[in-house]
N, C-alpha and C positions, 0 to 999 in steps of 0.2 A: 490848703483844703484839697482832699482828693480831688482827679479830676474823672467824670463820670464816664462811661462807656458802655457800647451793647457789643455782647461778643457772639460771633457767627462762626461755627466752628472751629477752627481753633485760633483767632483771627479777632481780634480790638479794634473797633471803631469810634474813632472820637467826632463827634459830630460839635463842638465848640470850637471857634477858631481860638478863643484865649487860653483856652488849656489845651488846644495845639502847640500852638505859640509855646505858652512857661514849658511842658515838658519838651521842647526841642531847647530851651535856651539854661533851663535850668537843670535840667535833667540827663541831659543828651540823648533825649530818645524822639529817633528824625523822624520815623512812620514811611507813609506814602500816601500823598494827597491821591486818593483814588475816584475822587469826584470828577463831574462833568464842569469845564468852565466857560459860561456862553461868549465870550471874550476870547477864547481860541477855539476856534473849529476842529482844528487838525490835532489837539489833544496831545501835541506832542513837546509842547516847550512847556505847560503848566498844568495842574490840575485844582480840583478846588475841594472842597470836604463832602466827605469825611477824610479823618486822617486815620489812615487803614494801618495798626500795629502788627506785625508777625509777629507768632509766638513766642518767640525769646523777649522781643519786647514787651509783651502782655504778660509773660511770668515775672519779667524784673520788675516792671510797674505797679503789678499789683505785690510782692513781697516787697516793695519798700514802701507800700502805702502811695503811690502817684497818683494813683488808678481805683476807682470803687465801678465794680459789673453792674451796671440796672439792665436788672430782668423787668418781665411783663408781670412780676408779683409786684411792683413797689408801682405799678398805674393805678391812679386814682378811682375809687367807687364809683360807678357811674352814680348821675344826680340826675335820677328820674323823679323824685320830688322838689327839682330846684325849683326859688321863687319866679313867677310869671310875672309880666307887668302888667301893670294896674292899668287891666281894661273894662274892671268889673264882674270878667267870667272868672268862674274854677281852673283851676290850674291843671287839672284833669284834661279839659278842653282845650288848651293852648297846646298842651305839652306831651304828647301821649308816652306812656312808661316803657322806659326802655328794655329791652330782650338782653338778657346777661349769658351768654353761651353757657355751657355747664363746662367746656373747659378751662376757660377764663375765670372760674367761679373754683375750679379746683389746684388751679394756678396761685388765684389770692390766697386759695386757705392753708397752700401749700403740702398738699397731697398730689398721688401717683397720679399720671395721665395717660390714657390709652389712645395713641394716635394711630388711625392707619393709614400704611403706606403706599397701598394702590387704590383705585375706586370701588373695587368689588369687596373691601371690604369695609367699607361706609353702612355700618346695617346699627343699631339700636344696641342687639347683643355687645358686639366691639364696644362704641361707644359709651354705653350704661346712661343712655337721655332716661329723663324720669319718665316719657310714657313705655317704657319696656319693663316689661315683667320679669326679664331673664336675669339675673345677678353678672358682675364683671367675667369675663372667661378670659384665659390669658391666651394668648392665639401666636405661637410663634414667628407669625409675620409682620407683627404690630411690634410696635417700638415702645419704652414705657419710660417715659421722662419724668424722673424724680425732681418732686420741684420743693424739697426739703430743706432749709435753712443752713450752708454750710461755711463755714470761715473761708478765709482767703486762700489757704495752704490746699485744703479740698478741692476748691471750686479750679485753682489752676490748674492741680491734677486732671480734672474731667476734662477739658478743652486744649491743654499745652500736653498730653501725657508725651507724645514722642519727644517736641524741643526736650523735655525736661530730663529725658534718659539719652537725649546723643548731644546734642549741641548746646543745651542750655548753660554746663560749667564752663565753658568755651567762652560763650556770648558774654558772662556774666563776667569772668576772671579779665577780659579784654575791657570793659566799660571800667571796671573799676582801676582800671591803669588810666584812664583817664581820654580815652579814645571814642570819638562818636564812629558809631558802626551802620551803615548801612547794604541791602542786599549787593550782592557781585556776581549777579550775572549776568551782567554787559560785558563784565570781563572774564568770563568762564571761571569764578571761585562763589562760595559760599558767602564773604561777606569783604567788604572793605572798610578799611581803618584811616580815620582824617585826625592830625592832631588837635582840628578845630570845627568849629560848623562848616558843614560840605557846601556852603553858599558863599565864600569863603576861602576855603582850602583844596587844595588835590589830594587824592588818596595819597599813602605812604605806603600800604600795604595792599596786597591779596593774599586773604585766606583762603585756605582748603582744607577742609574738613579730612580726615582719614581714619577708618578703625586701628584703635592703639595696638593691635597682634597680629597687624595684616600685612605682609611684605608691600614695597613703593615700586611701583613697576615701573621701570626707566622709563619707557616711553611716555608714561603718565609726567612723572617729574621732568623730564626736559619737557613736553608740552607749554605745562601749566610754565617755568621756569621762564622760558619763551615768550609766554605771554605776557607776563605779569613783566620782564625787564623792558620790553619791547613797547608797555607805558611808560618806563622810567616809575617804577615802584617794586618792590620787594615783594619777594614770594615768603608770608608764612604757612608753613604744615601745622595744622592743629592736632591733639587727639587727647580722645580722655581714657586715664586708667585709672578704673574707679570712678570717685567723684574728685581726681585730680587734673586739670590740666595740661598740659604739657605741650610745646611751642620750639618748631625748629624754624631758621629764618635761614634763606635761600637767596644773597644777593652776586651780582655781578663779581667779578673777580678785580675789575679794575675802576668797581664804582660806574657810577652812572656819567663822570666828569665832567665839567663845567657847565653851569646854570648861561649861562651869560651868552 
């Protein structure tokens, strides 16, 4: 069964620990516990939920089906005529009827919404509230959130469009070799590679990201090359041309020798 999420720009949040859990164990996809955990203060050896997806993760989770987006269209009608308990009065009198904002009402119905973006322009016109005479006016500083019904392949586009044109073939050609990925910038690259859960395993790799037609400037490549052996892990250069990707690996010349 999918597991559910709300997305905040371009960014998955899973707020279940069990469908934490199965997409980390089944799935390989780690997240980043980005919660508060009252059990550590200093914030710094744990966290707690939500589990916060980057958009390479939130594009592959939702194109394999992991992951279903709940939007504020799939909240329940409010129940301003639920039943009252039996005190003998009207339900009117117990319960008074609730106020449905008119944008939450245009949310459920799944039509445009005219939000503004600073306080001056909070006025009726903008808005379109039913006590205003004025019709909708489209005002180039208001923003206008289509809350229109769209498959999974759309709605990624709206939220991941960048992963999806640089780093996504990347992310996506590296998981499916069989590698759990999470972010690498502790270790100045774009991502690192475990052959197994990172609770677990040490990285094997750093990535780095590079445009596929853009010369490697020494100083960059011994850097990152420096860095990355100076864990005892491998440097890969990523890049895509097209929608292919392409992988050059960068190790030590006489190995990393003896474990022991």
């Amino acid at each position: 069964m999918p597991i559910s999420a709300t997305v905040v720009g371009d960014r998955g949040y899973v707020w279940d620990a069990e469908g934490a859990t199965w997409l980390r164990r089944h799935c390989r996809v780690v997240g980043a516990m980005s919660g508060n955990s009252a059990e550590h203060k200093q914030h710094n050896s744990a966290g707690g939920l939500p589990c916060e997806l980057n958009p390479e993760e939130l594009q592959l989770a939702l194109c394999q089906g992991w992951v279903v987006i709940r939007t504020t269209a799939s909240l329940p009608e409010p129940t301003a005529n639920a039943a009252a308990p039996s005190t003998g009065l009207s339900t009117e009198h117990i319960q008074p009827k609730v106020h449905v904002p008119a944008w939450l009402t245009a949310v459920q119905s799944k039509k445009a919404v005219m939000l503004p973006v600073t306080a001056s322009q909070l006025n009726p016109a903008v808005l379109g509230s039913p006590g205003s005479n004025s019709p909708h006016r489209r005002d180039p500083a208001v923003t206008t959130v289509h809350c229109a019904q769209h498959n999974a392949a759309d709605t990624v586009h709206a939220c991941t469009k960048h992963a999806m044109q640089n780093d996504q073939p990347i992310f996506s050609k590296l998981h499916s070799m069989g590698y759990y990925i999470t972010d690498g910038a502790k270790f100045g690259a774009d991502y690192l590679l475990y052959p197994g859960d990172p609770l677990l395993f040490h990285a094997q790799f750093t990535v780095r990201i590079l445009e596929h037609d853009t010369p490697i400037k020494p100083a960059l490549l011994a850097g990152s090359a420096r860095g990355s052996h100076a864990a005892r892990k491998h440097l890969l250069l990523a890049s895509v041309d097209g929608a292919t990707a392409s992988f050059i690996t960068v190790a030590p010349e006489g190995g990393f020798g003896s474990t022991g």
